[in-house]
N, C-alpha and C positions, 0 to 999 in steps of 0.2 A: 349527886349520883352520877357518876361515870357514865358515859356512853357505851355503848357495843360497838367495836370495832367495825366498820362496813367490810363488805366483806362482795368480791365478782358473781353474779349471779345473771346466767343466760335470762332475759325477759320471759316471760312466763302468756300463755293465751290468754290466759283471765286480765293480764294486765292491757295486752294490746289490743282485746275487745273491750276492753273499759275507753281508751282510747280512741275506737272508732271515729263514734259519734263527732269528737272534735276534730279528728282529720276531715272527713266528708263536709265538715263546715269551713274550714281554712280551702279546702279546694273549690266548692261552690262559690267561694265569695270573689275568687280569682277573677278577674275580666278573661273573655275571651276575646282573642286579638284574631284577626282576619288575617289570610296573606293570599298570596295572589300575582300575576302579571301576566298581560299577555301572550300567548304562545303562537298567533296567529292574525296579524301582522306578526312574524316572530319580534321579541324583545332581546336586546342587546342583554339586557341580565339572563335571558333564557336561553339563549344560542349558546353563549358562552358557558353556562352553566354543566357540571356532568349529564343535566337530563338532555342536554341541548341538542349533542350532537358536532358541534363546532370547535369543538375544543382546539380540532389540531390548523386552523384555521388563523390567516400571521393574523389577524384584527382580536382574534380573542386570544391567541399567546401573549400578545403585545398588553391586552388589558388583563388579565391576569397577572403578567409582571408587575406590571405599573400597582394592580392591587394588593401584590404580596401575599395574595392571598386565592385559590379560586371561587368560583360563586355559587356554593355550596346552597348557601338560604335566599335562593334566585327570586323565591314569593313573600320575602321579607324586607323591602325597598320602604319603608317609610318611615314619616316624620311626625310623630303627633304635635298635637296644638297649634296647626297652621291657621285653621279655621276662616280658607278662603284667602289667607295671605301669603300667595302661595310668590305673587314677584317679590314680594318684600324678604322673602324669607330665604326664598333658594338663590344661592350668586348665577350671575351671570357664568356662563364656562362650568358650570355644576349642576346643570339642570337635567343630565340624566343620569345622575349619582344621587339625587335630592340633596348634594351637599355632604355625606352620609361617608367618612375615612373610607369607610369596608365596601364602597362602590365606587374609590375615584376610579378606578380604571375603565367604568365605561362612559367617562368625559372625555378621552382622547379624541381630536378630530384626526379621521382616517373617511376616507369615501372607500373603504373597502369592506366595511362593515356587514355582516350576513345580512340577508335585506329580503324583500319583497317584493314581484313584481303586481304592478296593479293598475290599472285603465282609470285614465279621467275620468271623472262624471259618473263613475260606477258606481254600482251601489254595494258597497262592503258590509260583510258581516266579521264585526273583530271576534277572537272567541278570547276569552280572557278566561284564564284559568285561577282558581280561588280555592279554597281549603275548608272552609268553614262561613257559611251565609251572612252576610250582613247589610244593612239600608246602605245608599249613601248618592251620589252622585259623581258619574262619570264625565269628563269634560274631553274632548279630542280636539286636540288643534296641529295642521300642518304647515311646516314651515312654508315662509312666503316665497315667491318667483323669484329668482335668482338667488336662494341661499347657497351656499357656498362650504361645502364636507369636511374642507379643508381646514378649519377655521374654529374654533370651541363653540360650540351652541350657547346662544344668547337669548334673555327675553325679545330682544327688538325681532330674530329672527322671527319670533309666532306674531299671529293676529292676535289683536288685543280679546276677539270675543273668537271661543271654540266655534267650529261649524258642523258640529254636532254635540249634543248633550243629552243623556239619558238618565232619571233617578227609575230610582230602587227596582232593577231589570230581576229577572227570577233566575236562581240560581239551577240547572240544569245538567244532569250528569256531572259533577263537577268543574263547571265552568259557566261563565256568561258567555250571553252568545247577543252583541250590540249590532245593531243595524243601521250604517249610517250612509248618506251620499255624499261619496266623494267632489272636492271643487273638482273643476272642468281647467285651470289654468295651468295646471302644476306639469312640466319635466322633469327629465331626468331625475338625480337623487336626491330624498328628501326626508327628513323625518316626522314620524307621524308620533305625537306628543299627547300621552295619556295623564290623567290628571285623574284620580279614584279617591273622592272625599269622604271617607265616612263618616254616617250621621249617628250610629249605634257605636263607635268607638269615638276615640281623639282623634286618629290616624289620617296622613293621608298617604296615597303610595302614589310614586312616579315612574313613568316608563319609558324608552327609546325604542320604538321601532324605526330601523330605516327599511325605506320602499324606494324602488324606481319605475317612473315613469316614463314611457317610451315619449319618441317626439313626436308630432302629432302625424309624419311623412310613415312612420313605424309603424304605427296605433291605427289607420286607416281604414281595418278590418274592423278594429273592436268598438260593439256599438256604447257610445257614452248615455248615463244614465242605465245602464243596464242591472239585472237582481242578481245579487249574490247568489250561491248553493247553498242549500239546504244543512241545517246544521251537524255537522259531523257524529258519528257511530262514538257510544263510550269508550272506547280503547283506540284513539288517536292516531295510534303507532299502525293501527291496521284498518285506521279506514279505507273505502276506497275510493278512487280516482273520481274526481269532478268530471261530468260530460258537460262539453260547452254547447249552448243552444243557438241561436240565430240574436236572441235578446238578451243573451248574461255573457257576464264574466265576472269570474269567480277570483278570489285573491285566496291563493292555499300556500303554505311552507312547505316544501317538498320534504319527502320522510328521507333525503339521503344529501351529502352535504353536495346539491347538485345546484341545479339554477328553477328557483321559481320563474314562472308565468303569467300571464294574461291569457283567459279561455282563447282568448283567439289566436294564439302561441306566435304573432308575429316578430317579437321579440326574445334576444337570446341575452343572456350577458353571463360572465364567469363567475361573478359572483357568487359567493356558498352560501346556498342557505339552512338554516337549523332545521332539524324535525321534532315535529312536534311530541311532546311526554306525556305517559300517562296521567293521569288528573289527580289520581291514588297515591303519586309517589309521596316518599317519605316526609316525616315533619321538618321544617326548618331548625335550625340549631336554639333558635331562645324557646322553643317548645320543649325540645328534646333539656334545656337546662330547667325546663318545669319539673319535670321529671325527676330530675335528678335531686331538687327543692324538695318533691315531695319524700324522696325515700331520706331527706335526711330529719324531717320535720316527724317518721317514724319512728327515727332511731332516737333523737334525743326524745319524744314525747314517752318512750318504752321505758326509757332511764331513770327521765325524772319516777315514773310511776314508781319503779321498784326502791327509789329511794324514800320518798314520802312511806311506803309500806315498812321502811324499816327504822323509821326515827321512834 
């Protein structure tokens, strides 16, 4: 018996509510990936990124060329399956790209990098900004006394063990907000090296903030050991102004590409720093390519249906 010729026919409701059902399960089954970086110590991915602020800035022109690319998916820095191997895995001269093509450009050493200023001994509150909640464990390690801007970041420059470490902190306006005390040794410029291992994904994300620290003839006002400010207003861009007390200093990324501080404002340096983004902004690029999975997993699902109705 001959077939019926097929024949273009628009999909039909009846077909793509029969469909549902299976969509809604191909998407549930999807993992949800976290993303994330800190915005405060600013991060080298977030400074330079559009939401950053730093754009026009020579350390982030410079890494952006080097990347070929700008840093669009600023909260999308990771590595799955490191599982705590994390020297073994990221090279030496790659430790703030995790290795990863689409971040070499913020491995260049440059000491002009947008940065942070921040007091010995203080007690910092990082605020790390995230997308979507998840377990895991954060690690922070500052490179050691005399590291050197100049030069690719290396594991010998960190301490072998972080000097602070926090699991599964609560997710808060859209950000973590880490409290940690800072060493009492450190000058001038240095990098503050985040390490974000998730225990609810594979992942792990890596971060570069650089901070400077005044010498200790500069810093004479600011008391060491002192509390951070209180965690910032949900829209970033409009919080206000840190008041310095007699016993804190606060580490903030000023909202203009100007020069962070130390509450006690003894120190000045030209350095640009990023401002900080809203928490809300948009998805990273492998989210938004979700998206674009899911509308085509409608269309052929539409196709097939009208075809099997017409065998």
């Amino acid at each position: 018996m001959a077939r019926m010729p097929w024949t273009t026919a628009r999909p039909t409701s009846a077909a793509l509510a029969a469909l549902t059902p299976f969509l809604l399960t191909v998407f549930a089954a999807a993992p949800a990936q976290a993303h994330g970086a800190p915005t405060d110590p600013v991060s080298r991915v977030f400074a330079c990124s559009p939401d950053g602020g730093s754009t026009g800035t020579a350390a982030c022109r410079a890494a952006v060329a080097a990347n070929g690319s700008p840093f669009t998916a600023w909260d999308n820095l990771r590595v799955a399956n490191v599982n705590g191997r994390d020297r073994q895995t990221i090279p030496d001269g790659k430790l703030c790209s995790g290795g990863l093509p689409a971040y070499q450009g913020l491995d260049l050493a440059r000491s002009d990098w947008p940065a942070t200023r921040l007091s010995p001994g203080a007690t910092l509150t990082m605020k790390y900004v995230s997308t979507i909640p998840h377990t895991g464990t954060f690690r922070m390690y500052l490179t050691e006394p005399g590291y050197d801007p100049s030069k690719p970041l290396k594991w010998s420059d960190l301490p072998e063990q972080p000097f602070a470490q926090v699991k599964d902190p609560a997710l808060t306006d859209g950000a973590y907000r880490i409290r940690m005390t800072l060493p009492k040794d450190r000058t001038g410029r240095q990098v503050l090296y985040t390490i974000w291992q998730n225990s609810s994904t594979a992942d792990t994300y890596y971060s570069c903030s650089d901070v400077v620290f005044p010498a200790p003839a500069e810093d004479s006002g600011a008391g060491a050991g002192a509390a951070a400010s209180p965690a910032p207003s949900k829209t970033p861009k409009k919080e206000p102004a840190r008041s310095p007390a007699p016993t804190t200093a606060a580490a903030v990324a000023s909202p203009t590409p100007s020069v962070a501080r130390s509450a006690a404002g003894a120190v000045r340096d030209a350095t640009p720093v990023a401002a900080d983004a809203d928490p809300g902004s948009g998805p990273s690029a492998p989210m938004l390519a979700g998206g674009a999975a899911g509308v085509l997993v409608l269309t052929g699902g539409a196709a097939l249906a009208l075809r099997l109705r017409r065998r």
